[in-house]
Backbone of each chain as ProteinMPNN parsed JSONL, in Angstrom:
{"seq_chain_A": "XXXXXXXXXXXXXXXXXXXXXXXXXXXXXXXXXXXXXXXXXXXXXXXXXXXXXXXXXXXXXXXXXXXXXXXXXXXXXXXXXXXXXXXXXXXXXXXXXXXXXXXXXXXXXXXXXXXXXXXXXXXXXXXXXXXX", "coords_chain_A": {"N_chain_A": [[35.119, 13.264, 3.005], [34.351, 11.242, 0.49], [32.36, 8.529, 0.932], [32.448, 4.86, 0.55], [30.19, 3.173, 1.496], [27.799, 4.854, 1.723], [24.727, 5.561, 0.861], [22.981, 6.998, -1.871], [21.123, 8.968, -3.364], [18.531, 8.297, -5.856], [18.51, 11.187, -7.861], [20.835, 11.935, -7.654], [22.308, 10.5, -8.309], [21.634, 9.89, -10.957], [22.022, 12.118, -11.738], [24.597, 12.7, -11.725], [25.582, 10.654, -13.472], [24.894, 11.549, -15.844], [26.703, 13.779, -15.826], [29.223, 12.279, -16.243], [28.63, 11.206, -17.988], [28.87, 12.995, -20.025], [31.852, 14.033, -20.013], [32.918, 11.752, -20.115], [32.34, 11.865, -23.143], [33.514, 14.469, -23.82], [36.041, 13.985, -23.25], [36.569, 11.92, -25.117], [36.337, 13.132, -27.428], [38.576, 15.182, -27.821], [40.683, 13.243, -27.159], [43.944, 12.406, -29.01], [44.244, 9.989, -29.511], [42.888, 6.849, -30.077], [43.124, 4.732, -28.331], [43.731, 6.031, -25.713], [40.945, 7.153, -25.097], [39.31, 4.77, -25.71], [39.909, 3.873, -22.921], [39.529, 5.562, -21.321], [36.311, 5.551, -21.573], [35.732, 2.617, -20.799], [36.679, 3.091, -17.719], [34.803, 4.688, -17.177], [32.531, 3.945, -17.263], [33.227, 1.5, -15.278], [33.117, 3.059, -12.936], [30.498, 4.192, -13.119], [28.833, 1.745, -13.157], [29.749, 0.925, -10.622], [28.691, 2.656, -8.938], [26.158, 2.643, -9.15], [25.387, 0.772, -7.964], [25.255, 1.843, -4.93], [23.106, 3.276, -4.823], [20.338, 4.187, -3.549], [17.315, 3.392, -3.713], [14.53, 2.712, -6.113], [15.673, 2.576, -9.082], [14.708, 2.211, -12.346], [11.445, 1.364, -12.592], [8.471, -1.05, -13.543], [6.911, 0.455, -14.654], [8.655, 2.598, -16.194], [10.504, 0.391, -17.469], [7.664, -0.205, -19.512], [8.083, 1.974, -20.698], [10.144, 2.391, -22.004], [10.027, 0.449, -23.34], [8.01, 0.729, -25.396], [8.89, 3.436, -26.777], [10.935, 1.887, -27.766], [10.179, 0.41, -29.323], [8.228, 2.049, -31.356], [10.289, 3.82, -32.34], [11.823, 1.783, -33.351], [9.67, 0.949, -35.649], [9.497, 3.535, -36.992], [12.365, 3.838, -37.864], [12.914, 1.81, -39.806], [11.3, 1.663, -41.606], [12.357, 4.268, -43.063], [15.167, 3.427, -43.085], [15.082, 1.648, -45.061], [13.535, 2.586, -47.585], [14.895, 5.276, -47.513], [17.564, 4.016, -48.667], [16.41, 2.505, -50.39], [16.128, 4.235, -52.613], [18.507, 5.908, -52.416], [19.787, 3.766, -54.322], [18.899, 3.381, -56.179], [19.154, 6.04, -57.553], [21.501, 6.623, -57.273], [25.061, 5.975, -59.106], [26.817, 5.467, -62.021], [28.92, 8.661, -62.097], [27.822, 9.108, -59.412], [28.788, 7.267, -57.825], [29.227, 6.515, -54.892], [26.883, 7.063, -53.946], [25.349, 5.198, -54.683], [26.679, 3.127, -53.59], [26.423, 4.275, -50.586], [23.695, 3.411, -51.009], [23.213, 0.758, -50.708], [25.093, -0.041, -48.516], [23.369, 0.761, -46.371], [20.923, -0.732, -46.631], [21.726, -3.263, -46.128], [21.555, -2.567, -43.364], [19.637, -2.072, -42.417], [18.457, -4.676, -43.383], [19.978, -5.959, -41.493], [18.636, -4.83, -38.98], [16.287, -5.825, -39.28], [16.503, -8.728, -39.254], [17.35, -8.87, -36.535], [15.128, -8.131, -35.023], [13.829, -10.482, -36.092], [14.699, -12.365, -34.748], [14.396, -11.443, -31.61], [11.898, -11.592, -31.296], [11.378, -14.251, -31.647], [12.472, -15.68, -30.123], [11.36, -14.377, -27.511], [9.158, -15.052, -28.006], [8.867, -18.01, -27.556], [10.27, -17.887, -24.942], [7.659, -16.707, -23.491], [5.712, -18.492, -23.752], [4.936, -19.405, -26.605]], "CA_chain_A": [[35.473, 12.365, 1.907], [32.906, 10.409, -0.144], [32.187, 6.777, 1.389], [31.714, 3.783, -0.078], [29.449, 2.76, 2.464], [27.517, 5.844, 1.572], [23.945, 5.611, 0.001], [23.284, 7.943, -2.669], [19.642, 9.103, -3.907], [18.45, 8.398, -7.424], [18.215, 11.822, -8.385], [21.782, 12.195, -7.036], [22.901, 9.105, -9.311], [21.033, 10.056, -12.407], [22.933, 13.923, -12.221], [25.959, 12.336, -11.804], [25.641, 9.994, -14.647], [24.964, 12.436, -17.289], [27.772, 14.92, -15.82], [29.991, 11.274, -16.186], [28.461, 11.039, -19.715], [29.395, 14.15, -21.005], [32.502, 14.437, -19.686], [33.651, 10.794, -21.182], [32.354, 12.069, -24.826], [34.158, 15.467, -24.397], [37.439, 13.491, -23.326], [36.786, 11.246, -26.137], [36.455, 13.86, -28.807], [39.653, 15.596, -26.96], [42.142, 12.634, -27.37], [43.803, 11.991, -30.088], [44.299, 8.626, -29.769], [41.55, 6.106, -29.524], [43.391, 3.696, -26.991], [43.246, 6.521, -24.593], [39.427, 7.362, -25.326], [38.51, 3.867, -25.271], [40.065, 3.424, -21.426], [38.61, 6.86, -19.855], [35.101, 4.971, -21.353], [35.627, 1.627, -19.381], [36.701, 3.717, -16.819], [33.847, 5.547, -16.612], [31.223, 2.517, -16.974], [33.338, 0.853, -14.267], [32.672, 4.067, -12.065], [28.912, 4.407, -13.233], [28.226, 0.878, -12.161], [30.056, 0.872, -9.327], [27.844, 3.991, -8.228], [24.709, 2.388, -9.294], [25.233, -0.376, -6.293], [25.279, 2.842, -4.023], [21.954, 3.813, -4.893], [18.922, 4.123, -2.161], [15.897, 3.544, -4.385], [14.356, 2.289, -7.419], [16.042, 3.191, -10.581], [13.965, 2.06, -13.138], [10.579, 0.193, -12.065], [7.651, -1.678, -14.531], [6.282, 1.395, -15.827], [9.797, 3.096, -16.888], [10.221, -0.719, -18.472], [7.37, -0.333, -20.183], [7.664, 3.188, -21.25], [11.141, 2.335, -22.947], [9.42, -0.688, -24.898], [6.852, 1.262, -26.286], [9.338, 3.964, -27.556], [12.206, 1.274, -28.66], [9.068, -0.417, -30.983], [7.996, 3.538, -31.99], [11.657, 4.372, -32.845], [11.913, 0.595, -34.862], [8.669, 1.357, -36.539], [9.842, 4.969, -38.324], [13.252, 3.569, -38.219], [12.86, 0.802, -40.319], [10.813, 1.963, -43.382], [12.698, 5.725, -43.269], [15.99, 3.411, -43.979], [14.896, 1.085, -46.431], [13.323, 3.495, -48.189], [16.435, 5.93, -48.044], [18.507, 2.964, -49.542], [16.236, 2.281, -52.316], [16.064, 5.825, -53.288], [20.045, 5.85, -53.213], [20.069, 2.511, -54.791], [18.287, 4.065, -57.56], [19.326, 7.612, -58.024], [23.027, 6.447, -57.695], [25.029, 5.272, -60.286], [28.018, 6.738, -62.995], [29.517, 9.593, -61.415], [27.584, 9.103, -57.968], [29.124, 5.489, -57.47], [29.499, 6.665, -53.917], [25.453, 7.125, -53.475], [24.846, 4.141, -54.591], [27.459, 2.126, -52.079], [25.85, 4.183, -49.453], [22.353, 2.854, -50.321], [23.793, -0.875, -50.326], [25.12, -0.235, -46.725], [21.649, 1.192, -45.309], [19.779, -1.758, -47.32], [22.346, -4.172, -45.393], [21.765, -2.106, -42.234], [18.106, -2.55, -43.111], [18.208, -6.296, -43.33], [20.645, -6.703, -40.32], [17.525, -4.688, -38.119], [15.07, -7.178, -39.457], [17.079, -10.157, -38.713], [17.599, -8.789, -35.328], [13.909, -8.207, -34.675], [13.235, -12.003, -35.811], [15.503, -13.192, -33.63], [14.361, -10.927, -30.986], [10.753, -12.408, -31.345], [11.459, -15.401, -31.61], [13.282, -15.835, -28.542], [10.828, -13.68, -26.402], [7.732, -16.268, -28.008], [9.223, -18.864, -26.738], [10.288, -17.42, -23.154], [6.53, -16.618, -22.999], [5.014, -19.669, -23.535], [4.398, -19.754, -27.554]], "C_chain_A": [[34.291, 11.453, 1.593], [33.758, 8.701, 0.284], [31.635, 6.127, 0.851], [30.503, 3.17, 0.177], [28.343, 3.698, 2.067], [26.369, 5.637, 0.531], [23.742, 7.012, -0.885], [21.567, 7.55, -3.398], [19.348, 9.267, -5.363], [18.533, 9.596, -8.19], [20.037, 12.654, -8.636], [22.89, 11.512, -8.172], [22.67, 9.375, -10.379], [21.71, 11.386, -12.793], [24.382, 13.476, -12.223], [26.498, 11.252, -13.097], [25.716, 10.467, -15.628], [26.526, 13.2, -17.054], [28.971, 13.869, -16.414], [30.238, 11.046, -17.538], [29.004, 12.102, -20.534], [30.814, 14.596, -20.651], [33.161, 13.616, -20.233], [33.385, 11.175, -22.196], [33.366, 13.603, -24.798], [35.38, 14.871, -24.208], [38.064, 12.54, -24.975], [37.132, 12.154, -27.412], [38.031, 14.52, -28.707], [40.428, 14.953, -27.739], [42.138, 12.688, -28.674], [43.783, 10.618, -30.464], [43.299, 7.582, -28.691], [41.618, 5.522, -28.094], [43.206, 4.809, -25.765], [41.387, 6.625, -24.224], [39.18, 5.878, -24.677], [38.777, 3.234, -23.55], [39.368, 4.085, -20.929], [37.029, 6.026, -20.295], [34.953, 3.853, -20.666], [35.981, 2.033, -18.23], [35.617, 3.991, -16.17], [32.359, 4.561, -16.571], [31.416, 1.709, -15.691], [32.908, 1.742, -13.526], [30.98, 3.977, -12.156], [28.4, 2.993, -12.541], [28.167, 0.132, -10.716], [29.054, 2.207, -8.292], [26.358, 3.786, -8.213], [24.452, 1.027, -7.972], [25.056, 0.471, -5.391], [24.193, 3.361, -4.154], [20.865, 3.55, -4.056], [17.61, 4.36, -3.101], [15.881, 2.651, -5.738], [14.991, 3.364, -8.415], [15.076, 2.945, -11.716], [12.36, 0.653, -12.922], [9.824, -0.148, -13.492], [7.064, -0.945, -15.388], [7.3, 1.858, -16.89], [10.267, 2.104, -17.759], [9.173, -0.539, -19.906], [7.428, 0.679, -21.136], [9.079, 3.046, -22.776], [10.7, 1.145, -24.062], [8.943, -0.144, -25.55], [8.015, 2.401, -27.273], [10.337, 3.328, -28.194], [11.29, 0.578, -30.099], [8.515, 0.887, -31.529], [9.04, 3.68, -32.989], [11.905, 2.759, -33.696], [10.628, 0.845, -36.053], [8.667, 2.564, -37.418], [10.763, 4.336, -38.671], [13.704, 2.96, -40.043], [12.697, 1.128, -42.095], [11.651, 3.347, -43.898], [14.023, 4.382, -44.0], [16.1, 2.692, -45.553], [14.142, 1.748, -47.602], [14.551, 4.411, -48.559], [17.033, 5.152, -48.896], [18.001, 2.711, -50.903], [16.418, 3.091, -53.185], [17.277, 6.441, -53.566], [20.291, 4.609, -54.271], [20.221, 3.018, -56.156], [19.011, 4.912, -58.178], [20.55, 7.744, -57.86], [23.522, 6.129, -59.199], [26.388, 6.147, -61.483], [28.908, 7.515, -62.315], [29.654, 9.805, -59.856], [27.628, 7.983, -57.819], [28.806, 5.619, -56.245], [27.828, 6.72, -53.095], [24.896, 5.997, -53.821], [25.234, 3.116, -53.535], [26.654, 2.805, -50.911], [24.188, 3.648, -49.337], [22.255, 1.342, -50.094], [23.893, -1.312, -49.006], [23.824, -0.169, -46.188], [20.691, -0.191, -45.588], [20.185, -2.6, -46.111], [21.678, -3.977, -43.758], [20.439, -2.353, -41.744], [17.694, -4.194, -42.626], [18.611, -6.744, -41.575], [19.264, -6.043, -38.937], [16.355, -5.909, -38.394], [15.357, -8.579, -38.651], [17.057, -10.313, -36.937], [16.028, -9.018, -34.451], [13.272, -9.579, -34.849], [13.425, -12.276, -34.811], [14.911, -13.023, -32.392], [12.734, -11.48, -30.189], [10.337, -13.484, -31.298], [11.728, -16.182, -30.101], [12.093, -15.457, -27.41], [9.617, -14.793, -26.738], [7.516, -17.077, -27.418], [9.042, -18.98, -25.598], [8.96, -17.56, -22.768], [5.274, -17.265, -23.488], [4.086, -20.011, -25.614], [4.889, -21.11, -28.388]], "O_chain_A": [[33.455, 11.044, 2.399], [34.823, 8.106, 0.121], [30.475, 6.342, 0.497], [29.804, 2.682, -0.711], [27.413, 2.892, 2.076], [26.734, 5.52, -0.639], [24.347, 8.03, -0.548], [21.039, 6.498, -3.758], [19.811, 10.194, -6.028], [18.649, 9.334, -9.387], [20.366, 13.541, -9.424], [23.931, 11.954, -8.66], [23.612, 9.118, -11.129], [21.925, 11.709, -13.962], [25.225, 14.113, -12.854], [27.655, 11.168, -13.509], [26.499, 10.038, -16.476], [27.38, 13.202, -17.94], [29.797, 14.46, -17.11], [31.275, 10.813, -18.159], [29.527, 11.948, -21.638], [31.028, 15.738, -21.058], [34.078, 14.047, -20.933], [34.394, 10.927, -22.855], [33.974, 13.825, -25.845], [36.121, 15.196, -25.135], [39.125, 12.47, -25.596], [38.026, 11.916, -28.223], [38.716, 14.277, -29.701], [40.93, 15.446, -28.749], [41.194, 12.873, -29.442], [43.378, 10.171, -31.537], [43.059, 7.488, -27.488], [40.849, 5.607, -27.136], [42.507, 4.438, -24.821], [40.815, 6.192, -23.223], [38.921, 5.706, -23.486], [38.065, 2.375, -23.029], [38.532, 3.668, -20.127], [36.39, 5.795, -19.269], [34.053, 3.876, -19.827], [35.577, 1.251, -17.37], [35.354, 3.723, -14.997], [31.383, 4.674, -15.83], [30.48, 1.262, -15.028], [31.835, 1.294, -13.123], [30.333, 3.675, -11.154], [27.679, 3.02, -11.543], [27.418, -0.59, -10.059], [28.979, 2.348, -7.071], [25.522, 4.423, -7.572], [23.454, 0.635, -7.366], [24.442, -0.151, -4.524], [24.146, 4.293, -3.351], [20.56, 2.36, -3.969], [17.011, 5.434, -3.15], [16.825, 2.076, -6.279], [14.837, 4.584, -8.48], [14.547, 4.03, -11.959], [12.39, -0.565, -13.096], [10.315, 0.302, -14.527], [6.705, -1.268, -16.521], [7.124, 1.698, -18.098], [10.545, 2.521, -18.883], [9.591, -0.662, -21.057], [6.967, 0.507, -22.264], [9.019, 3.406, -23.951], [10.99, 1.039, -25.253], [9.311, -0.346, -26.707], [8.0, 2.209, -28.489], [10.814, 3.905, -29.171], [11.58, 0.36, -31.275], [8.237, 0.597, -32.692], [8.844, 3.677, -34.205], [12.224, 2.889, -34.878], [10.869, 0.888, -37.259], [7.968, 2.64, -38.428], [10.615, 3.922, -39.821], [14.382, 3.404, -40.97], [13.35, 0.993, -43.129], [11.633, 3.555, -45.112], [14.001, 4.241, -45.222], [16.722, 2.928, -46.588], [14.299, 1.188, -48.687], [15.124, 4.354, -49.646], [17.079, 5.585, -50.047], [18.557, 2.67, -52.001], [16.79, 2.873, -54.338], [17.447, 7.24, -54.487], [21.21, 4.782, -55.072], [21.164, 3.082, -56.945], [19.519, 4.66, -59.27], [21.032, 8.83, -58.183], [22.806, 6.034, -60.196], [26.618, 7.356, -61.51], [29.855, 6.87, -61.863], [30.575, 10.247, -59.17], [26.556, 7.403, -57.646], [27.899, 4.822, -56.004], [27.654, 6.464, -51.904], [23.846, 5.715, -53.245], [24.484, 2.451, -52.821], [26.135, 1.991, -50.147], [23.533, 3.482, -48.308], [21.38, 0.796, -49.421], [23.349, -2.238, -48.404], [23.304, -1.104, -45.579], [19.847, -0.576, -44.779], [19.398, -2.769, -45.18], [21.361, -4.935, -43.052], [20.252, -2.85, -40.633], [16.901, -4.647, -41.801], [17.997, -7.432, -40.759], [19.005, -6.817, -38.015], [15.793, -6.66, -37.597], [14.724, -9.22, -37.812], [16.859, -11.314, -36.248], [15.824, -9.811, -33.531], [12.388, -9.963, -34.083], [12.593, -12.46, -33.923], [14.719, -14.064, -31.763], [12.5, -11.681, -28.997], [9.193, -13.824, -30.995], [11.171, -17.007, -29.377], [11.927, -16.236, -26.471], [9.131, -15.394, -25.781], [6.488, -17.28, -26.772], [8.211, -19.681, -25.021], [8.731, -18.349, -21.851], [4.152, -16.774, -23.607], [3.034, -20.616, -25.819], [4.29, -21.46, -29.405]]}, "seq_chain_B": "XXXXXXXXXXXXXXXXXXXXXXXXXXXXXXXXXXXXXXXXXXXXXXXXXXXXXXXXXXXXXXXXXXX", "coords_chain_B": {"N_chain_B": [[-12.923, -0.447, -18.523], [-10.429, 0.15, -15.424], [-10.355, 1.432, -12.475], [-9.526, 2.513, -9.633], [-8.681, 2.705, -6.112], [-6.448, 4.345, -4.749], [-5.387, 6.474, -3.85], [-7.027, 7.156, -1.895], [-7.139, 5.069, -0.333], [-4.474, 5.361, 0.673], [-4.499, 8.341, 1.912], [-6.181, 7.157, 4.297], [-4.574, 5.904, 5.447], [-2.259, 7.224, 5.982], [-0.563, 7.332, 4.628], [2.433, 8.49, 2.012], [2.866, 9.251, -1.238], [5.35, 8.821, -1.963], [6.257, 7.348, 0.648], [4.773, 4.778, 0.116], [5.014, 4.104, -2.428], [8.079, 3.163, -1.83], [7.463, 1.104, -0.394], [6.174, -0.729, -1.989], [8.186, -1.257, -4.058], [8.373, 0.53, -6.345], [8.467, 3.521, -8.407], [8.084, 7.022, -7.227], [6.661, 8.008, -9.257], [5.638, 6.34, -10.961], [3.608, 5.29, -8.943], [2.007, 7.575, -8.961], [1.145, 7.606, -11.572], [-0.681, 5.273, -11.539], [-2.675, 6.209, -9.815], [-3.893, 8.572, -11.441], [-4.86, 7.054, -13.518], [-3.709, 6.234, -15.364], [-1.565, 4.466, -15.724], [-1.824, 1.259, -15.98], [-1.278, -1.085, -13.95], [1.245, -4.287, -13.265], [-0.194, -7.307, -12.42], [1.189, -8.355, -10.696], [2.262, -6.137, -9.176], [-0.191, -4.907, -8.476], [-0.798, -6.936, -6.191], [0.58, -6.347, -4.955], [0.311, -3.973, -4.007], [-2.427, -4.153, -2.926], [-2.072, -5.645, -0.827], [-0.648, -4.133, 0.715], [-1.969, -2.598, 1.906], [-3.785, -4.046, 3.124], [-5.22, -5.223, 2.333], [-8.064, -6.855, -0.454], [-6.779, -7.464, -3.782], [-9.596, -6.847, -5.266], [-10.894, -4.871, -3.911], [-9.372, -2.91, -4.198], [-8.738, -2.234, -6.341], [-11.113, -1.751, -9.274], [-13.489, -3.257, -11.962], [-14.41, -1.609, -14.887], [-17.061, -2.009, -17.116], [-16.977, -0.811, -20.211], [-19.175, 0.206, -22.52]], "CA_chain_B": [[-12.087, 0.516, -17.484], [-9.861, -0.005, -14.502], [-10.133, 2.369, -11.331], [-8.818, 2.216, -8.092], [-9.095, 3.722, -4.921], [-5.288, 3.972, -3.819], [-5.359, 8.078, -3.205], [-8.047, 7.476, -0.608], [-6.563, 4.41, 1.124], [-3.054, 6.068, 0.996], [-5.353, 9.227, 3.089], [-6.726, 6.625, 5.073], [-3.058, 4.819, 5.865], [-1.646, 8.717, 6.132], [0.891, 7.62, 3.646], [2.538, 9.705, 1.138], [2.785, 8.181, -2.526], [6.796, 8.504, -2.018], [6.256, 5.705, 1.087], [3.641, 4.022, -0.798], [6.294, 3.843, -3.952], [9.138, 2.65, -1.706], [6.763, -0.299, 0.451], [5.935, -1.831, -2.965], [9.222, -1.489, -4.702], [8.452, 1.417, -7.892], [8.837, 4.705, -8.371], [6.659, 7.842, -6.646], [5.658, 8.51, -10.775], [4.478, 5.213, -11.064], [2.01, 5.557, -7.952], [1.393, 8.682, -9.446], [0.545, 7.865, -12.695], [-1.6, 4.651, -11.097], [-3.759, 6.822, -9.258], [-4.55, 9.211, -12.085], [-5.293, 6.298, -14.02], [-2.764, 6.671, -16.805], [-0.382, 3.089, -15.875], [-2.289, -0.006, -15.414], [0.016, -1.875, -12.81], [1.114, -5.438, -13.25], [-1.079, -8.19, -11.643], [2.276, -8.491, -9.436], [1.988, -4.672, -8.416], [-1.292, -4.945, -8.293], [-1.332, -7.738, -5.399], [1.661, -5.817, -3.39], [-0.217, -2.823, -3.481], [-3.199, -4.399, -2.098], [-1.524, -6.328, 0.61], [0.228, -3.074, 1.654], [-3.114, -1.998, 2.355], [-4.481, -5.306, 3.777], [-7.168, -5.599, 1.17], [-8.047, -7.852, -1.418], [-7.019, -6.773, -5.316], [-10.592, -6.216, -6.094], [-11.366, -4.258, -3.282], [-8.375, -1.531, -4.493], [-8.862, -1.964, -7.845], [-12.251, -2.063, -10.0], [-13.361, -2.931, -13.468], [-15.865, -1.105, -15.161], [-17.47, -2.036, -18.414], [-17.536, 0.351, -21.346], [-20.377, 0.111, -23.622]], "C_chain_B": [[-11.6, 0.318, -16.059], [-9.966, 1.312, -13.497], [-9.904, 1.975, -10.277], [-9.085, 3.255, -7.152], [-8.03, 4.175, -3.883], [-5.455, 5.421, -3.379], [-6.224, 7.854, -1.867], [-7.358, 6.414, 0.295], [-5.704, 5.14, 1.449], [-3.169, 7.29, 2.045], [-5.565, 8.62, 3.972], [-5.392, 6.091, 5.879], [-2.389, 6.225, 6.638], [-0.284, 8.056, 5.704], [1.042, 8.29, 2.483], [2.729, 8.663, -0.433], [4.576, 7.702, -2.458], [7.007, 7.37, -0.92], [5.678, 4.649, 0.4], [4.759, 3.11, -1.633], [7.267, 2.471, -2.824], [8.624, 1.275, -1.16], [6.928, -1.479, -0.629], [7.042, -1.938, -4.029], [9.144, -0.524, -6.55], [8.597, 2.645, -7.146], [7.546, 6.266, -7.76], [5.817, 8.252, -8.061], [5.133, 7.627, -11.147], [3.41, 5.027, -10.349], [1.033, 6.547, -8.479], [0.078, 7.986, -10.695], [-0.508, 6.245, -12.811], [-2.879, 5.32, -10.631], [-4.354, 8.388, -10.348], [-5.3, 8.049, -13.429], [-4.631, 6.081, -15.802], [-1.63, 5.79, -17.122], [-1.632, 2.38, -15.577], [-0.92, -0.903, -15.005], [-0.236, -3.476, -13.471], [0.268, -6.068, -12.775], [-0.072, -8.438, -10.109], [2.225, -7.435, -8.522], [0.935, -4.595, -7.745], [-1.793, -5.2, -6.97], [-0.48, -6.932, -4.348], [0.941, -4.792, -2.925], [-1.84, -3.052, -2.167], [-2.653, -4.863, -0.51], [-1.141, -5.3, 1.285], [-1.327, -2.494, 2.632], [-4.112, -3.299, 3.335], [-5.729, -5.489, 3.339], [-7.019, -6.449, 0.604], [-8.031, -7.185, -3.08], [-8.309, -5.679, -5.399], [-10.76, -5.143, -5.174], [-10.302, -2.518, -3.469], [-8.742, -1.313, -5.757], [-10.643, -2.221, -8.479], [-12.546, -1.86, -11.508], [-14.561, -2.727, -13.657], [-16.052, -1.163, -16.543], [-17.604, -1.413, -19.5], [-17.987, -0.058, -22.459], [-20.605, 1.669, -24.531]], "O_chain_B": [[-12.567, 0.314, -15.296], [-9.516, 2.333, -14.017], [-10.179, 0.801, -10.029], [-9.574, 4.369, -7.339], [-8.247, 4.376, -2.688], [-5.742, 5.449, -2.182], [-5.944, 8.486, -0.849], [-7.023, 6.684, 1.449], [-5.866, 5.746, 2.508], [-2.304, 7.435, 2.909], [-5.236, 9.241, 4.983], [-5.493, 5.937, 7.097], [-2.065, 6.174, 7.825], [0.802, 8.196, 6.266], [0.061, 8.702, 1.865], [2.686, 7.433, -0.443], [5.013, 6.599, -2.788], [7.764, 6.45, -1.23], [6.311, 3.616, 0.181], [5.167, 1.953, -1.522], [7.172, 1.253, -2.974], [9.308, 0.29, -1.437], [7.445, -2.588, -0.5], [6.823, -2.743, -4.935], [9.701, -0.878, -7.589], [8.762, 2.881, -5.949], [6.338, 6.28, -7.999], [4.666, 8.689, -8.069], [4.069, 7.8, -11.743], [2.344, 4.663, -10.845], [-0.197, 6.511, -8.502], [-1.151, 7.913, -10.708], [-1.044, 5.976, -13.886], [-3.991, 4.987, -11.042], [-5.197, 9.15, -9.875], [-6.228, 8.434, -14.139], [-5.097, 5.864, -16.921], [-0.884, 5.897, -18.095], [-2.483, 2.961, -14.903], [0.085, -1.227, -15.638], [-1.275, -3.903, -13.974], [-0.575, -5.228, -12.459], [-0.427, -8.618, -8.945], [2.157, -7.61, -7.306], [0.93, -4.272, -6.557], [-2.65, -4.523, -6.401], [-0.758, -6.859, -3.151], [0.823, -4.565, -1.721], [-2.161, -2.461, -1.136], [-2.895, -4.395, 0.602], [-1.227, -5.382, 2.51], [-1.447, -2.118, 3.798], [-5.04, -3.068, 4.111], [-6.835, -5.787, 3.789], [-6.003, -7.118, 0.791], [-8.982, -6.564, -3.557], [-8.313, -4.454, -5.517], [-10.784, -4.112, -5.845], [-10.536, -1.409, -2.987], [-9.043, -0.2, -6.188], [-11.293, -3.056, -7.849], [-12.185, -0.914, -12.209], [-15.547, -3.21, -13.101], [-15.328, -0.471, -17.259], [-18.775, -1.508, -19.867], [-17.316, -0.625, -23.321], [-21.474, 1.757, -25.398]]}, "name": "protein", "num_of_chains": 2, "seq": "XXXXXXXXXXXXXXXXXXXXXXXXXXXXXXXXXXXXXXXXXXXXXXXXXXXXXXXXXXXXXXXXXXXXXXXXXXXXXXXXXXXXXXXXXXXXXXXXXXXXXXXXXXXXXXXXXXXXXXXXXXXXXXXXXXXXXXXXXXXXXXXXXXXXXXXXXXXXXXXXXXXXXXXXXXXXXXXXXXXXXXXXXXXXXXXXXXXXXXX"}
């Protein structure tokens, strides 16, 4: 029987996480009803982080830090201009018949703005922290 | 340019990069990718790694000018 007590090797933790992950999205797609879905997922976060205290090693050290900064400011840097661009280009090329292409380039614009705002904020905050 | 000399102490210690990793608290791909010269380590890493070795920074690490 599996022990609590029982360390468990990152590579051990990280296969068991995905199998955890894909097993809450196929339950999710499964139910029909959300309220079930949305329990088996706190379920399964309570399990995942209860399993991540059981771990014998580094999980993510300074490099794997930095490696995810560099691609979260990559992935904001296409992000960004691909949607506000999309949006203008529905904004535009909506209109009459395609009411519905225009509302969706309104949302993306919004969706647009609300990334910006986030990235002030985000900058702002971290300036501070580090001494600006 | 930054180089270091951890592959040879780590020979010299007869440790493996996976003790190495666990002494100073990262991962065996971060030692790794220190000693091919492809992470520059914190200043924090930097100092554990030396100490593990009972050196001084500079004496693990070295900077070299590029002109």
């Amino acid at each position: 029987m599996y022990s609590l007590q029982t360390q468990m090797k990152v590579k051990t933790y990280q296969k068991t996480k995905w199998f955890t992950l894909i097993i809450l999205m196929a339950l999710s797609i499964e139910m029909d009803s959300v309220f079930f879905a949305l329990i088996g997922i706190t379920l399964g976060m309570v399990f995942l982080s209860l399993l991540k205290l059981r771990v014998k090693g580094v999980l993510a050290d300074e490099r794997q830090l930095d490696v995810s900064e560099k691609a979260a400011r990559t992935s904001f840097k296409v992000l960004m201009p691909v949607l506000g661009l999309t949006s203008l280009a529905l904004i535009m090329g909506g209109g009459g018949p395609f009411y519905y292409v225009r509302a969706l380039g309104i949302v993306l614009s919004y969706v647009t703005c609300l990334g910006l705002v986030i990235y002030l904020l985000s900058y702002w905050y971290f300036n501070r922290k580090y001494g600006g | 340019m930054i180089k270091n000399r951890i592959k040879v102490l780590r020979a010299e210690k007869g440790l493996t990069q996976e003790e190495l990793a666990e002494k100073v608290g990262v991962t065996r791909q971060t030692i790794l990718a220190i000693e091919k010269n492809k992470y520059l380590p914190s200043l924090f890493l930097a100092f554990k790694i030396a100490r593990e070795f009972g050196l001084k920074v500079e004496e693990v690490f070295s900077f070299k000018n590029e002109k």
